[in-house]
LUMMARMAR-817249 format. One record per residue (C-alpha): residue number from 1; residue in three letters; x, y, z. Coordinates in pm, whole numbers, always signed. Example, Ala and Ser with C-alpha at 12.3 -4.5 7.8 and 13.67 -1.06 7.14 Angstrom:
REM LUMMARMAR-817249
+-----+------+--------+--------+--------+
:  nr : rest :     c1 :     c2 :     c3 :
+-----+------+--------+--------+--------+
:   1 :  ALA :  +1230 :   -450 :   +780 :
:   2 :  SER :  +1367 :   -106 :   +714 :
+-----+------+--------+--------+--------+
This chain:
REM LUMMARMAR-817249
+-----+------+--------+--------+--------+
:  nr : rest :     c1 :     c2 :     c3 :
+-----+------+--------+--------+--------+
:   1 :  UNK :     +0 :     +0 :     +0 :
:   2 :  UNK :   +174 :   +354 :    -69 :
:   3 :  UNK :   +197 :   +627 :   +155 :
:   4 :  UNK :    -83 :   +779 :    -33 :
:   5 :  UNK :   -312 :   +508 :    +72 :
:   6 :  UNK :   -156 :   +429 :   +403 :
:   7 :  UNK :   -249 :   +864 :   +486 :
:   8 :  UNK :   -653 :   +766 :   +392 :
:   9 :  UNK :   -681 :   +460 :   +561 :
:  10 :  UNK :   -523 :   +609 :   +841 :
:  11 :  UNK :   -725 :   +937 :   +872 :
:  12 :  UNK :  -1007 :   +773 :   +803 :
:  13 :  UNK :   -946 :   +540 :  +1104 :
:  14 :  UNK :   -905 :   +867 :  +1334 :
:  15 :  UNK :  -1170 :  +1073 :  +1241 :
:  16 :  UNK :  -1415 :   +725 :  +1308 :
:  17 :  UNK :  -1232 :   +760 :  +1697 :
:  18 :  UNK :  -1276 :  +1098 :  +1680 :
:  19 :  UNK :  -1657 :  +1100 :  +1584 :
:  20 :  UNK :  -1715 :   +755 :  +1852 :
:  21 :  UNK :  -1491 :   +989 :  +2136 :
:  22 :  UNK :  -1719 :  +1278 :  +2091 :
:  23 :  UNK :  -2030 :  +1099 :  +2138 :
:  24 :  UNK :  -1917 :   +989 :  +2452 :
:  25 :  UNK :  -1830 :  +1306 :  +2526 :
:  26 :  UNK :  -1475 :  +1227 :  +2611 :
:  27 :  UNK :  -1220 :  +1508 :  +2676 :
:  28 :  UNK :  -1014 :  +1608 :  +2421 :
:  29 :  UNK :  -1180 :  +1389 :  +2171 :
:  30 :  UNK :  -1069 :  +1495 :  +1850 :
:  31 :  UNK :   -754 :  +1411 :  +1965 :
:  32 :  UNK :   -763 :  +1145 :  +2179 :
:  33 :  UNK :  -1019 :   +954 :  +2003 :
:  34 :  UNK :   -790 :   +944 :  +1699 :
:  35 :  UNK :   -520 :   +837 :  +1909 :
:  36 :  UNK :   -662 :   +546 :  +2030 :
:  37 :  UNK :   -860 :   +457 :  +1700 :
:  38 :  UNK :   -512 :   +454 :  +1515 :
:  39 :  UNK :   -309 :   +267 :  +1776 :
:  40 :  UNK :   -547 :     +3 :  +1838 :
:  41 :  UNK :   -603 :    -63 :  +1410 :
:  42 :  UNK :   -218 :    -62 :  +1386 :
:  43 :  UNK :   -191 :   -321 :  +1682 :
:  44 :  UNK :   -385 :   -531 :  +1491 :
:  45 :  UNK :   -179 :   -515 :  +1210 :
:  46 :  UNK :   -343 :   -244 :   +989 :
:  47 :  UNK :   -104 :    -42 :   +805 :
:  48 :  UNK :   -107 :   +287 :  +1038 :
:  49 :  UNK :    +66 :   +639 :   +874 :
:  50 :  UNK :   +105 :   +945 :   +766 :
:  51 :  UNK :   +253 :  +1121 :   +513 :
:  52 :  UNK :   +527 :  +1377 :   +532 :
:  53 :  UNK :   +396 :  +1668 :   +377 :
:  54 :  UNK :    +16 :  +1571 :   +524 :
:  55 :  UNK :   +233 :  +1598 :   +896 :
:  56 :  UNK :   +358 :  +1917 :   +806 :
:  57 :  UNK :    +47 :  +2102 :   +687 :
:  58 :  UNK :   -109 :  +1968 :  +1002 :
:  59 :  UNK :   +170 :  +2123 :  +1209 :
:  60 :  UNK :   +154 :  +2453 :  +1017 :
:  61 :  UNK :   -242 :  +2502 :  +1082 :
:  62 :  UNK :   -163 :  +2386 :  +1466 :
:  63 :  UNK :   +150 :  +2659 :  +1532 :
:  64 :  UNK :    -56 :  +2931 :  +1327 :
:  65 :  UNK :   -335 :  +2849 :  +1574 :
:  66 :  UNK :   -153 :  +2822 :  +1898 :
:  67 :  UNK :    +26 :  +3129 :  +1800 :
:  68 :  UNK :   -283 :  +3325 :  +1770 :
:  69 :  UNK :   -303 :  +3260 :  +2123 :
:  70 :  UNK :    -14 :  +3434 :  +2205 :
:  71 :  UNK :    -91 :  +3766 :  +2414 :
:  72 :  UNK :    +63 :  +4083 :  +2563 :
:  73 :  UNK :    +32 :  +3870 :  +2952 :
:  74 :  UNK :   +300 :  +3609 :  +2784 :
:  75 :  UNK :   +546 :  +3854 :  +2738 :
:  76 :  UNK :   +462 :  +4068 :  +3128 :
:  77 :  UNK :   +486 :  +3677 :  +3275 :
:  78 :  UNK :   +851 :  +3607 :  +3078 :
:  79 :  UNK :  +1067 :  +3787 :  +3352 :
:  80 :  UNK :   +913 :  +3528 :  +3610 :
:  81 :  UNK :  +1022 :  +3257 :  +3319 :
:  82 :  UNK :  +1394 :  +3207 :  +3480 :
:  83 :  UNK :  +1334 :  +3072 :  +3808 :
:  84 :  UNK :  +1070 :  +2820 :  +3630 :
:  85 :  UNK :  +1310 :  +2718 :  +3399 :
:  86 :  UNK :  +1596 :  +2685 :  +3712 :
:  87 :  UNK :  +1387 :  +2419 :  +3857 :
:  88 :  UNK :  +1295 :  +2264 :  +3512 :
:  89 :  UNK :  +1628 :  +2212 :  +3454 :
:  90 :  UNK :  +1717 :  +2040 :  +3745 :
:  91 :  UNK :  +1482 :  +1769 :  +3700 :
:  92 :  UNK :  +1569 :  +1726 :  +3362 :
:  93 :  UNK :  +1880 :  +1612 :  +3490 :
:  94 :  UNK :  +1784 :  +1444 :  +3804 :
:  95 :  UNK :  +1503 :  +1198 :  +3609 :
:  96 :  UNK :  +1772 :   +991 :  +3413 :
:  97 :  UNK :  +1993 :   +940 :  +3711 :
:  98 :  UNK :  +1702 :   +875 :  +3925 :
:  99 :  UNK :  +1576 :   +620 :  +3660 :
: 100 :  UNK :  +1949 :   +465 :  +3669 :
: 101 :  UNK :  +1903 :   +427 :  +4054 :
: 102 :  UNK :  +1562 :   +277 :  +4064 :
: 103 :  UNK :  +1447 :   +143 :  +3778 :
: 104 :  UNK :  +1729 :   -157 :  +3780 :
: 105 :  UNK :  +1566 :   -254 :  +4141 :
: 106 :  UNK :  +1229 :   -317 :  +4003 :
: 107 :  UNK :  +1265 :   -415 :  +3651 :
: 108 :  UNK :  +1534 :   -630 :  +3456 :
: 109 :  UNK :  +1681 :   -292 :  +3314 :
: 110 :  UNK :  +2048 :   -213 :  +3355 :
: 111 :  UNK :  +2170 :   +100 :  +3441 :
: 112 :  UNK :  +2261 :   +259 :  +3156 :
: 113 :  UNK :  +1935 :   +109 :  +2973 :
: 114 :  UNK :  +1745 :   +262 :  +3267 :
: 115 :  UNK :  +1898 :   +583 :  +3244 :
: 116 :  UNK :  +1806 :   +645 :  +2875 :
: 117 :  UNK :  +1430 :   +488 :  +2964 :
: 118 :  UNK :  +1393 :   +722 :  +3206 :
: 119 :  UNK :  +1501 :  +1033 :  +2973 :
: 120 :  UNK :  +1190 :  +1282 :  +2916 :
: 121 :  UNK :  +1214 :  +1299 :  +2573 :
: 122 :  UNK :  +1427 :  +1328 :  +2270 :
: 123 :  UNK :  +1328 :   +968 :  +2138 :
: 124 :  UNK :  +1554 :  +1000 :  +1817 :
: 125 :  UNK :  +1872 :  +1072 :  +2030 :
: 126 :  UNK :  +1831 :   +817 :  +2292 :
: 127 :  UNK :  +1753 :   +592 :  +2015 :
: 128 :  UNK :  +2142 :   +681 :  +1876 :
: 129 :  UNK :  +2277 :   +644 :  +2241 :
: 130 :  UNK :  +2115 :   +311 :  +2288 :
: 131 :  UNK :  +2263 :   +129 :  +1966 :
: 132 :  UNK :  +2584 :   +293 :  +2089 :
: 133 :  UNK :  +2560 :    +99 :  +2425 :
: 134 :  UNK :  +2460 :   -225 :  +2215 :
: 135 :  UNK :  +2048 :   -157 :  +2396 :
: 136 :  UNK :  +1738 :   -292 :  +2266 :
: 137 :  UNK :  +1631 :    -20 :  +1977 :
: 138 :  UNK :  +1265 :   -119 :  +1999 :
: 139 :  UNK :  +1230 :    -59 :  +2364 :
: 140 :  UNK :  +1304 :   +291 :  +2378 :
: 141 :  UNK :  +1041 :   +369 :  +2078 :
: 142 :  UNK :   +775 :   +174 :  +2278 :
: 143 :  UNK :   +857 :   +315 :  +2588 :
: 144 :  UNK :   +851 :   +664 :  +2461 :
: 145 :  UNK :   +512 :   +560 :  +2305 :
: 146 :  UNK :   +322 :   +435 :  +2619 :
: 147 :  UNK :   +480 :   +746 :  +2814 :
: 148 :  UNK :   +247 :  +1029 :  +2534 :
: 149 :  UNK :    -27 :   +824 :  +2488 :
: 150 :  UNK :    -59 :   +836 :  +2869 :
: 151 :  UNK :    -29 :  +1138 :  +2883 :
: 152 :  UNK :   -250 :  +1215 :  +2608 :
: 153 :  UNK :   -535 :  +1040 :  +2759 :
: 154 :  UNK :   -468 :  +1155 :  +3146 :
: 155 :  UNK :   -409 :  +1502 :  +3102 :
: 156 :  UNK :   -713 :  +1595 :  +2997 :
: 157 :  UNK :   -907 :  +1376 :  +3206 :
: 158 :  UNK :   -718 :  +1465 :  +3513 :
: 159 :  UNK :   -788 :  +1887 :  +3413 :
: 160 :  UNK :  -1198 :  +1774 :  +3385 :
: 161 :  UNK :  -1198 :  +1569 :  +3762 :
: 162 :  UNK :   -977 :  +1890 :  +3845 :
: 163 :  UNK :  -1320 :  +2074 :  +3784 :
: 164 :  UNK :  -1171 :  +2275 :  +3463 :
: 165 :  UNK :  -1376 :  +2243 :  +3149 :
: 166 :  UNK :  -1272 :  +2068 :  +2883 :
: 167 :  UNK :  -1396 :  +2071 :  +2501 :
: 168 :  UNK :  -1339 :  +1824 :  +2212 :
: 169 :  UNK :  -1049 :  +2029 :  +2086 :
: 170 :  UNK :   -899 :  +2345 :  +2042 :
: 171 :  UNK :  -1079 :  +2632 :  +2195 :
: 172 :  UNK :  -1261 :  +2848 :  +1956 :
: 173 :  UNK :  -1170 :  +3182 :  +1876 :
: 174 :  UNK :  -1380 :  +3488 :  +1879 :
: 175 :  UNK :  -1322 :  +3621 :  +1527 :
: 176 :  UNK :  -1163 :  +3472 :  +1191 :
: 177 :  UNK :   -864 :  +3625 :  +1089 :
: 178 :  UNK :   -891 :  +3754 :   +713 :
: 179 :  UNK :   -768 :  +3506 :   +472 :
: 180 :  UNK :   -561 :  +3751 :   +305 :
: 181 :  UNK :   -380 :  +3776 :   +633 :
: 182 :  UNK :   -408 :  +3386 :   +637 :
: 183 :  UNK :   -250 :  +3322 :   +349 :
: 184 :  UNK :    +30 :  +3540 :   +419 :
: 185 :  UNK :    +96 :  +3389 :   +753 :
: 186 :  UNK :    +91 :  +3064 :   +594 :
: 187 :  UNK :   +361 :  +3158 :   +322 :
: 188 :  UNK :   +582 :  +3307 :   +610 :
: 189 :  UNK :   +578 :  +3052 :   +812 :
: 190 :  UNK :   +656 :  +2773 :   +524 :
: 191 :  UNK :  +1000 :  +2989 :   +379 :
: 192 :  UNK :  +1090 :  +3065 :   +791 :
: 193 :  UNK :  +1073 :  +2674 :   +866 :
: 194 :  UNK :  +1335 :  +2508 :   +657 :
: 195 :  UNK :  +1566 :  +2799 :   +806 :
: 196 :  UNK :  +1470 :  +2630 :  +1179 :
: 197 :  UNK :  +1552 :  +2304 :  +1073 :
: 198 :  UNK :  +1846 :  +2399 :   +953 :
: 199 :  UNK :  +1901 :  +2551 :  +1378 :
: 200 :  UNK :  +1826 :  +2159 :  +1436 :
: 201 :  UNK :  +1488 :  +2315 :  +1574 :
: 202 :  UNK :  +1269 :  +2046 :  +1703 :
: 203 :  UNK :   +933 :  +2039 :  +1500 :
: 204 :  UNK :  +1028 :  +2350 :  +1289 :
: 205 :  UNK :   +699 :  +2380 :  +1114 :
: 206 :  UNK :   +542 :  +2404 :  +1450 :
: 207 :  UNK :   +745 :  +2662 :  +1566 :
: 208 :  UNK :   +747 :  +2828 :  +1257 :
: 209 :  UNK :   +391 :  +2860 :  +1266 :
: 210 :  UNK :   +378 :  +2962 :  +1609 :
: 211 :  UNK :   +636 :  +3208 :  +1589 :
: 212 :  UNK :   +492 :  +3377 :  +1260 :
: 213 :  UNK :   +134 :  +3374 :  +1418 :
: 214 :  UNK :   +223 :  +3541 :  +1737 :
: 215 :  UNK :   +431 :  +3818 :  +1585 :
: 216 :  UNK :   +147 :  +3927 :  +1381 :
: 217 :  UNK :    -64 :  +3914 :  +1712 :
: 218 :  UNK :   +167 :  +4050 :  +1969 :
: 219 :  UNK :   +201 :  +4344 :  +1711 :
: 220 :  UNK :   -112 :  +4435 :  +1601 :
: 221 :  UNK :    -69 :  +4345 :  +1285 :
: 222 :  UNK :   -376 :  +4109 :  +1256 :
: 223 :  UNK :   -628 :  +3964 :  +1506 :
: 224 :  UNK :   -818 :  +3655 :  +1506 :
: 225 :  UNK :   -779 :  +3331 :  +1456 :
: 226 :  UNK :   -791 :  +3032 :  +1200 :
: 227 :  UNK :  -1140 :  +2946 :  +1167 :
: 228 :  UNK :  -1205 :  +2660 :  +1340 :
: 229 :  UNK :  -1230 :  +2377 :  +1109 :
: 230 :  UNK :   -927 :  +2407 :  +1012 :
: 231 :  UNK :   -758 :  +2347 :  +1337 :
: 232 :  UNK :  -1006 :  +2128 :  +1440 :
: 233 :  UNK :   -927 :  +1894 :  +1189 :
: 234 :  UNK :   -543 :  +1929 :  +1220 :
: 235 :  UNK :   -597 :  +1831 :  +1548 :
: 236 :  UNK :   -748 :  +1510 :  +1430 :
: 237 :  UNK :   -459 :  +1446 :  +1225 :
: 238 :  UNK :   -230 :  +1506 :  +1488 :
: 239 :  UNK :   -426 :  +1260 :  +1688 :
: 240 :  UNK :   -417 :  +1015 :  +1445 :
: 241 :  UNK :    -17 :  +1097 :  +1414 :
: 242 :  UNK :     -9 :   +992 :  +1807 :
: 243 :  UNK :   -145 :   +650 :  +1748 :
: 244 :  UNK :    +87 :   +559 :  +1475 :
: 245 :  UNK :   +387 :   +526 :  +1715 :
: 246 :  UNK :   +186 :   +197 :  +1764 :
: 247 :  UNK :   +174 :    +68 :  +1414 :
: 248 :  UNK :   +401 :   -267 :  +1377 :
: 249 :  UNK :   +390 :   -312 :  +1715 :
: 250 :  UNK :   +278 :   -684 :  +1823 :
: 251 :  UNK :    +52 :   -717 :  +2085 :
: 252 :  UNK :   +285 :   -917 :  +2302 :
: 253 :  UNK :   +573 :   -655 :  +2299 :
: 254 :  UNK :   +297 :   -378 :  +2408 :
: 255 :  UNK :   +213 :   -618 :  +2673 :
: 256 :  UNK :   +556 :   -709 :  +2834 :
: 257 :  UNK :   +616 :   -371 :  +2822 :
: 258 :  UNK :   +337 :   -198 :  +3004 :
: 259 :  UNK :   +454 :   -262 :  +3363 :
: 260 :  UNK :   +785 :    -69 :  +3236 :
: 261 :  UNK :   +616 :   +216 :  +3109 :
: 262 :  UNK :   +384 :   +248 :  +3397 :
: 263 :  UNK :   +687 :   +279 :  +3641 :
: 264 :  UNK :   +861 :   +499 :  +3381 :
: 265 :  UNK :   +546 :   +718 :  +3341 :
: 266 :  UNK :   +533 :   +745 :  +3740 :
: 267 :  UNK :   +896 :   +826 :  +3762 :
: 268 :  UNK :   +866 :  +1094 :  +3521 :
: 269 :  UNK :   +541 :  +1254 :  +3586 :
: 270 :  UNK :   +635 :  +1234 :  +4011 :
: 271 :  UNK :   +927 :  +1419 :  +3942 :
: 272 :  UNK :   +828 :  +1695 :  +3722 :
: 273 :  UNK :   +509 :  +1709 :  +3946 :
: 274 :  UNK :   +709 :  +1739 :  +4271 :
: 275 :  UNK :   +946 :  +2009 :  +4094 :
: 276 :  UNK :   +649 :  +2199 :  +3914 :
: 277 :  UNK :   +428 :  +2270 :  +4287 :
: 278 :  UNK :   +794 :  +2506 :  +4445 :
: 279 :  UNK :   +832 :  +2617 :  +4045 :
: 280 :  UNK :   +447 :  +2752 :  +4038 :
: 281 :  UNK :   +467 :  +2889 :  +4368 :
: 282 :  UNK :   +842 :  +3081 :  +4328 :
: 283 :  UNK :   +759 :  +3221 :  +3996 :
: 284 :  UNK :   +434 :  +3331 :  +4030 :
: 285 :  UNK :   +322 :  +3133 :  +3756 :
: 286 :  UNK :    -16 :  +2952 :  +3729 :
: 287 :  UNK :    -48 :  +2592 :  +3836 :
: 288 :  UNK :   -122 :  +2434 :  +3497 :
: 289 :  UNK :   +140 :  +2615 :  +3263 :
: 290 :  UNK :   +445 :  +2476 :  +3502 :
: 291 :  UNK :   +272 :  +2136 :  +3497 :
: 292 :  UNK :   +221 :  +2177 :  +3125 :
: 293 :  UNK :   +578 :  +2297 :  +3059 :
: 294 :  UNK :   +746 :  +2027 :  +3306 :
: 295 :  UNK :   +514 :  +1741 :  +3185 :
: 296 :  UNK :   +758 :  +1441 :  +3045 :
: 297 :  UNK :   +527 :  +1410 :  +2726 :
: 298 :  UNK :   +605 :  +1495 :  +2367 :
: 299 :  UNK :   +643 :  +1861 :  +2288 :
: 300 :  UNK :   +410 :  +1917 :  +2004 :
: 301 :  UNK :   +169 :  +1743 :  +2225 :
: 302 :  UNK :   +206 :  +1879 :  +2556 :
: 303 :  UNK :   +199 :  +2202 :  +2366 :
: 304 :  UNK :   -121 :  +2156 :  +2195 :
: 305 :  UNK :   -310 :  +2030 :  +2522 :
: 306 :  UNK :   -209 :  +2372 :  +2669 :
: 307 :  UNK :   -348 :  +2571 :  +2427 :
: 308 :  UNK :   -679 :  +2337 :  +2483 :
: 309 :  UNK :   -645 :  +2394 :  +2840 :
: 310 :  UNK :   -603 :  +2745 :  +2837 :
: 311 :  UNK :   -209 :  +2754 :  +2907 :
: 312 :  UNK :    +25 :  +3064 :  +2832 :
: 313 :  UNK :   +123 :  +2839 :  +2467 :
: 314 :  UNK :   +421 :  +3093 :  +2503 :
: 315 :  UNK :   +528 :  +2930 :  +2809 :
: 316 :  UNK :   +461 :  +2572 :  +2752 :
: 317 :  UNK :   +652 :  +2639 :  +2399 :
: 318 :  UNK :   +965 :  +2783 :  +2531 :
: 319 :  UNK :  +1006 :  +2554 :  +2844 :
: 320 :  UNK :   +996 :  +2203 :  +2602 :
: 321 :  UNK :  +1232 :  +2395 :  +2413 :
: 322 :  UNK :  +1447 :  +2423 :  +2701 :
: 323 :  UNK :  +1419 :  +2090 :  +2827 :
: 324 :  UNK :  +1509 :  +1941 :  +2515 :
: 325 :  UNK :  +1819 :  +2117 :  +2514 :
: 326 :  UNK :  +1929 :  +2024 :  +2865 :
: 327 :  UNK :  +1832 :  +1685 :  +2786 :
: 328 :  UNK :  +2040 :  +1664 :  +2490 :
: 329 :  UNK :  +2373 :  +1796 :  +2701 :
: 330 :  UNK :  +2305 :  +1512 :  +2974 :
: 331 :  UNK :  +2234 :  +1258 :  +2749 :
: 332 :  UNK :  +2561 :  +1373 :  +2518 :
: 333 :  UNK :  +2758 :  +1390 :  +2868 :
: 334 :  UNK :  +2657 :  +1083 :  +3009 :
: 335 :  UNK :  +2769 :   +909 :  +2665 :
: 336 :  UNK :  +3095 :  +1046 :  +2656 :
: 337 :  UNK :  +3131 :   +928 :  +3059 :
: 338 :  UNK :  +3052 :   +606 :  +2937 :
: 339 :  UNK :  +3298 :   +573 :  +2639 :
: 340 :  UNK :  +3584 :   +701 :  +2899 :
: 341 :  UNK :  +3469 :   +450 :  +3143 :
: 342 :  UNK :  +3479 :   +192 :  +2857 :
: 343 :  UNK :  +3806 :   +288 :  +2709 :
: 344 :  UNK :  +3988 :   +274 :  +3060 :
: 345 :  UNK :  +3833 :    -44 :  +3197 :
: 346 :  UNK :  +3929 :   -186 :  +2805 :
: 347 :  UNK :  +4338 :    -53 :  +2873 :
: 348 :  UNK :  +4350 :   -139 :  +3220 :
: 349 :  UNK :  +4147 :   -440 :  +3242 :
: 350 :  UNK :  +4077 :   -695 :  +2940 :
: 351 :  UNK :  +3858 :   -721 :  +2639 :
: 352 :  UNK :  +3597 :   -888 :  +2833 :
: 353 :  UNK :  +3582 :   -590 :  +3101 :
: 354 :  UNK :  +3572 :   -332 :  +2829 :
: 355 :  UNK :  +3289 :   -538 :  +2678 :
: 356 :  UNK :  +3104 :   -482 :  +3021 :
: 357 :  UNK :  +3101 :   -880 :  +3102 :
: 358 :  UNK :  +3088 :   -939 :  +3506 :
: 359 :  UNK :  +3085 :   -545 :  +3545 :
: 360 :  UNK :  +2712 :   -532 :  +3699 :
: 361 :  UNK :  +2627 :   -288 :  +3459 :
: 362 :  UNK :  +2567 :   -402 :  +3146 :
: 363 :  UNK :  +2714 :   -310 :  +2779 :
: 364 :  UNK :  +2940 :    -11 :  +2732 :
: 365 :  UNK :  +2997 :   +121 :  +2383 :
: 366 :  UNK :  +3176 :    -28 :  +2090 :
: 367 :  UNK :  +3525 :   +136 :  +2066 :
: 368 :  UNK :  +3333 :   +280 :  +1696 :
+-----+------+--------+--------+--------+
């Protein structure tokens, strides 16, 4: 089946969850109905995905639309940003190591495979450190997978028990914003994101979008917002983007690997909770951005269910941002701690040693 095909079947599969999750008037339906729909039909073996450019006009109409959201109160609430970000920083580092300490005492992880399980985020690099280290490459993608569709499905249903109110997407705006001023936004954001991915921006069309959308806000240049079919719809397709993480996936790997990512999931989410109460209540912040902004899910995610939750998306944006990048120097440390340890324990010790045989702590990296 091409890609072509694969995108219908596939869209067509969330927008049936999203339709059944709206009926039973579940939160965040239109994208967590899709979610589900899509992982469960690729689970049993239905060709789940999504094309390339599909994903990116999906993430243009979401940043355009989150940007929109940007106000005047996001840039009054950035000089109370830094002590946030202090805190999120520090358990960005403290979750791997705390994953290295515990997670080998409940599960048959070792150490360094429980330190990159336990990393919120950046999938594609822990992915690289983990064939390094001679790791399982298919445990870190499932992992990751089980960690945002939890999150997916319990944020929203933890903000409606919370008492907040919660649609079946996006919030609605008050007014359209002119299509001339549309299409313009649109054609700025699609020359600005090839320059972010060449910055190695995460999810440049996102940002793009969201960075084009709430300059024209923040300076009066336009009001408004998309109308709302259009994001509506891109956040079925985002939903249905979610579930194909699951696609391929047999039903007995999900299965032997649920009790991981439930202790994974409670590791993460305790810590950024436990960080995010002191953060909230130092900064000045509300509640729900530094939970937002310190939640261990994936960033175009996370940023999207602020927006639907009423979130600063300014905030929630800039502090995934940030975690990503102090993710990426621990991660990059702790493999270069590794290799030394390797490459001393393989001079000092044997072939066998520097293979990490009878060490306690599992494979090192390949002298490559």
């Amino acid at each position: 089946m091409g890609k072509g095909h694969q995108s219908l079947l596939t869209l067509a599969v969330g927008g049936f969850g999203a339709l059944v999750a709206s009926l039973l008037h579940m939160p965040m339906a239109l994208l967590a109905g899709p979610a589900i729909a899509v992982s469960l039909a690729g689970l049993w073996g239905a060709p789940m995905d999504i094309a390339r450019r599909i994903r990116n006009a999906a993430f243009l109409v979401m940043g355009i639309s989150i940007g929109s959201m940007v106000s005047p109160e996001s840039i009054a609430a950035m000089m109370r940003w830094p002590v946030a970000f202090g805190l999120l920083a520090a358990v960005t580092i403290l979750t791997p190591f705390a994953g290295r300490s515990l997670v080998p005492r409940l599960l048959p992880f070792d150490r360094h495979e429980s330190f990159l399980a336990a990393a919120p985020g950046h999938l594609g690099l822990v992915i690289a450190l983990a064939d390094s280290l001679s790791l399982s490459l298919s445990r870190p993608i499932i992992l990751a997978s089980i960690r945002l569709m939890t999150l997916t499905l319990l944020v929203p249903l933890g903000a409606t028990l919370a008492g907040m109110e919660v649609g079946f997407g996006l919030p609605g705006g008050n007014a359209v914003t002119p299509w001339g001023w549309i299409a313009l936004q649109l054609a700025t954001a699609l020359a600005l994101s090839p320059v972010l991915a060449r910055l190695k921006l995460p999810a440049p069309t996102l940002f793009a979008g969201i960075s084009v959308a709430a300059t024209a806000h923040l300076g009066g240049w336009t009001g408004g917002s998309l109308p709302d079919w259009t994001a509506q719809g891109a956040l079925v397709l985002m939903g249905s983007l979610i579930g194909t993480r699951f696609s391929g996936m047999a039903w007995g790997e999900l299965r032997d690997s649920l009790l991981a990512g439930g202790v994974i999931v409670l590791l993460t989410c305790g810590l950024a909770g436990a960080l995010a109460l002191p953060a909230a209540y130092l900064s000045g912040l509300p509640l729900l951005d530094v939970l937002l902004g310190f939640s261990p899910g994936g960033l175009e995610t996370m940023i999207i269910l602020g927006a639907a939750l009423g979130a600063d998306p300014a905030f929630v944006a800039a502090a995934h941002l940030f975690r990503l990048l102090v993710l990426a120097l621990v991660l990059m440390l702790y493999a270069s701690l590794v290799a030394r340890s390797a490459r001393k324990h393989g001079d000092g010790q044997g072939d066998e040693q520097a293979k990490g045989q009878g060490d306690g702590q599992g494979p090192v990296p390949r002298a490559d």
